[in-house]
N, C-alpha and C positions, 0 to 999 in steps of 0.2 A: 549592341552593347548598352548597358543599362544606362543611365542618364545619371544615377548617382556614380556612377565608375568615371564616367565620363570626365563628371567635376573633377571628384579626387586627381584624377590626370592632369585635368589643366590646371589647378592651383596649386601642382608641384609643391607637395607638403617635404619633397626628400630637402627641399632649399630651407626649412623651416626652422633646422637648426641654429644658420648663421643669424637668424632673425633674432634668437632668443640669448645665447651667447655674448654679446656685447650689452644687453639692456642687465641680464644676471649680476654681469660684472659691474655695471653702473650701482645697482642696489647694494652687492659686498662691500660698493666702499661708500655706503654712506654713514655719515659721521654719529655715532653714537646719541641719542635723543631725538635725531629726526626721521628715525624709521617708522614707515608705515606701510603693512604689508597692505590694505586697500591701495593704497599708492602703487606699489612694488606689480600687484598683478596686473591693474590698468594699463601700466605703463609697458608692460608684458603683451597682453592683451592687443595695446596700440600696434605696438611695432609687425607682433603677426599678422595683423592686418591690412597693414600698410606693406607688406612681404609679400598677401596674399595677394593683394589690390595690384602692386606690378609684375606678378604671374599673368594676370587675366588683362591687364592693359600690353604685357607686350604681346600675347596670343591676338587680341584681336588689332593693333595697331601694325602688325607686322606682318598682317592675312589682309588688313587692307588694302597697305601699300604694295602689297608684291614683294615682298622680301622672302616669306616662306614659299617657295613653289614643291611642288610634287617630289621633286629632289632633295628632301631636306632628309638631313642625317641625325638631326637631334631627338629628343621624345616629338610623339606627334603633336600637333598642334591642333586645338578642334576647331578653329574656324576655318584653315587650310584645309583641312578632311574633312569637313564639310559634317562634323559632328555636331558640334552648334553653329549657332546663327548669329549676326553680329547684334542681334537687339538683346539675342541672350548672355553676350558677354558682356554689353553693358549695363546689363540689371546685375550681373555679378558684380562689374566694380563697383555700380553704385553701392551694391549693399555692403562691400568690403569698406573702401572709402568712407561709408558714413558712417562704421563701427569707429572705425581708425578717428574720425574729426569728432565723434561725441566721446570716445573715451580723453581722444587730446583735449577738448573741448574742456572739460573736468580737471584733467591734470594741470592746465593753465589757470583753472580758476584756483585752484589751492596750491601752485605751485610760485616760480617764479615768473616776471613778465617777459622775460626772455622767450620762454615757452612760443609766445603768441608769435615769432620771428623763427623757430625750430619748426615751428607745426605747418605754418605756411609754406616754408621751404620745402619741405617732405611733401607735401603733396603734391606740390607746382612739379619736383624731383620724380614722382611716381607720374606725373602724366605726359613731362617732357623727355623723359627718355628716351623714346619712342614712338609718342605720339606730337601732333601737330607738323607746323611746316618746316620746323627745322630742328629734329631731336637730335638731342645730345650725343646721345650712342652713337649717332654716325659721325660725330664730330672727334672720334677717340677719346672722347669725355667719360665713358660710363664706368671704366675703373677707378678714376677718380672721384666721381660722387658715388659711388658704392665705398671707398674709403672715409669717405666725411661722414656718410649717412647712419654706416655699420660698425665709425668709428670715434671721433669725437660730440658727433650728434646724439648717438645714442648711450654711451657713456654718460657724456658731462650735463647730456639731458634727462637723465637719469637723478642724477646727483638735484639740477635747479628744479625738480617735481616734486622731491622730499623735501626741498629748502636744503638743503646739507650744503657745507662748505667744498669748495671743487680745490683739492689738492695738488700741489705735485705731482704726484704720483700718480693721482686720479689723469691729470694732463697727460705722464708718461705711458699709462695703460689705456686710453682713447685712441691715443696717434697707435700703439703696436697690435691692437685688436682688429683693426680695420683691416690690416691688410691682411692676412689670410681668406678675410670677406672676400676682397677684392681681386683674390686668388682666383676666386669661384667662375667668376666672368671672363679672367684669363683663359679660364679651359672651354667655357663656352664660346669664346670669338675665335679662338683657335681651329676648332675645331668648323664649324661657319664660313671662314673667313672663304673658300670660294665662292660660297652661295653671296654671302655677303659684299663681298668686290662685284660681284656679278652687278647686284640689287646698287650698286653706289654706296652700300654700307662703307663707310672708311672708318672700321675698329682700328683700336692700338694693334690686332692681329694684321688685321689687312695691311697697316701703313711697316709693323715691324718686319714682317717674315713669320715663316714656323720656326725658326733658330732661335730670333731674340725672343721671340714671343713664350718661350721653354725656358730662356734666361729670364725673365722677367718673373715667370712664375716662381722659379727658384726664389729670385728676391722678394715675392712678398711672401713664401711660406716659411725659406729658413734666413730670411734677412732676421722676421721678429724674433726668432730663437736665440740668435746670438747676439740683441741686443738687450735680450731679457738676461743673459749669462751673469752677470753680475747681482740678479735677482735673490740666484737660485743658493741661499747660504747653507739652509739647514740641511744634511744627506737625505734625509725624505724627498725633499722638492727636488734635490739632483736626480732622484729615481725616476719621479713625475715629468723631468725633464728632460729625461732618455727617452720615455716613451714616445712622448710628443716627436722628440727629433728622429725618431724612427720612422712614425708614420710620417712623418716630414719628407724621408730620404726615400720611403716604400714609393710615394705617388710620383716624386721626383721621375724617377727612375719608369715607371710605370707611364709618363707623360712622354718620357723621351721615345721610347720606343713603341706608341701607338697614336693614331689617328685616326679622324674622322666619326665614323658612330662608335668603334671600338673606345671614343673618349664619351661616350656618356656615363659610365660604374666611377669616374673619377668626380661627376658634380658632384653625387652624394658625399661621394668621400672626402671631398675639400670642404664641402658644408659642416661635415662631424668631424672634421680636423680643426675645422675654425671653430665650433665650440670646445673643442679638448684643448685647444690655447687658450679661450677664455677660462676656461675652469681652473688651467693651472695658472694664470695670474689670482687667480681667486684664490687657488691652496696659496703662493708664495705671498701675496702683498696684506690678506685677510687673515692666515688661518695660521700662519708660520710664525 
């Protein structure tokens, strides 16, 4: 296998969706005058690589510890198959990482000083997940800071990089962007969770069951649907918002009745669900 193929595999570009989706909606709702698309694509820019950067930090943090073994059911992972080496995944992240901290770097200089407390966080965020002596993830943490990260973080950090005023509404589209983010990982621990109980991983999967673990997912892909209900005034955005809750009800459904590597065709599809949520808070709060 070619060594460019190889890449494209482990920095799982099909995730790269939810990356872009929450930062889009940050930009739609910045307040008239302080738009700047240099701003707009840095800050674009940042987050994919900070998406990138924990593809390749959890490949080779979780081919360290012994977590991935020979039995894994999810894509392959290249330091457990032994396609790359661990010095080569760390010259990846480094170069992701320092894409992600020179564009943050920039956006904090012309943005707000908040920044400089977002930026730090995110990164500590991309290397404690998984890596060091006591990551998160195993502490059933990682759906939660995938909601903060994919959802008030990248929103309302979006908004203090323009300077733009952080709205209501801005607030109420942070907190309901996130969780379909956070969907994403539901179906990857789900799917894990023996290998992962095995390894001492204790996800929200491992500690819930496959039961609640199916219920949970429900809640964060059509919890945000029906709290955005009230959004949806103009009949265009109700069309926008059948669709959505279609594919909401398709993967539902699709979750309940599959397991194991039969759930991998569902990460993509909860990554491009989660930007077809952000897109349509952008038709209803931006365009309508």
């Amino acid at each position: 296998m070619r060594k460019t193929t190889i890449w494209w595999q482990t920095l799982r570009p099909r995730t790269l969706p939810a990356a872009v989706g929450p930062v889009v909606l940050g930009q739609a709702l910045v307040a008239a005058g302080h738009f700047s698309w240099a701003t707009a694509v840095l800050c674009v820019v940042c987050a994919v690589a900070l998406q990138l950067a924990v593809n390749i930090a959890n490949d080779l943090f979780d081919g360290l510890s012994g977590v991935d073994q020979p039995d894994r059911v999810g894509p392959i992972r290249a330091l457990q198959a032994g396609l790359l080496n661990a010095a080569e995944l760390r010259a990846g992240l480094v170069v992701t990482l320092g894409i992600a901290i020179a564009t943050g770097l920039w956006l904090i200089v012309f943005g707000h000083w908040l920044l400089w407390i977002l930026g730090g966080l995110a990164v500590l965020a991309v290397l404690g997940y998984s890596g060091g002596r006591r990551p998160y993830a195993n502490r059933a943490l990682g759906e939660v800071a995938v909601w903060l990260f994919f959802g008030p973080v990248a929103v309302l950090g979006s908004l203090l990089a323009q300077r733009s005023p952080v709205t209501p509404e801005a607030v109420v589209a942070a907190v309901l962007v996130g969780l379909p983010v956070a969907a994403i990982l539901v179906v990857n621990n789900l799917r894990d969770r023996h290998t992962d109980a095995r390894a001492g991983k204790a996800t929200l999967a491992v500690r819930l069951g496959p039961e609640r673990t199916r219920l949970l997912f429900a809640a964060l892909t059509l919890g945000p649907l029906l709290a955005a209900l009230p959004l949806a005034l103009p009949l265009w955005t109700w069309a926008a918002w059948t669709i959505v809750a279609l594919a909401a009800v398709h993967m539902n459904l699709r979750l309940r009745s599959r397991d194991g590597r039969k759930l991998n065709p569902l990460l993509g599809y909860s990554a491009l669900y989660s930007l077809g949520f952000s897109l349509w808070l952008i038709l209803r709060l931006v365009l309508a």
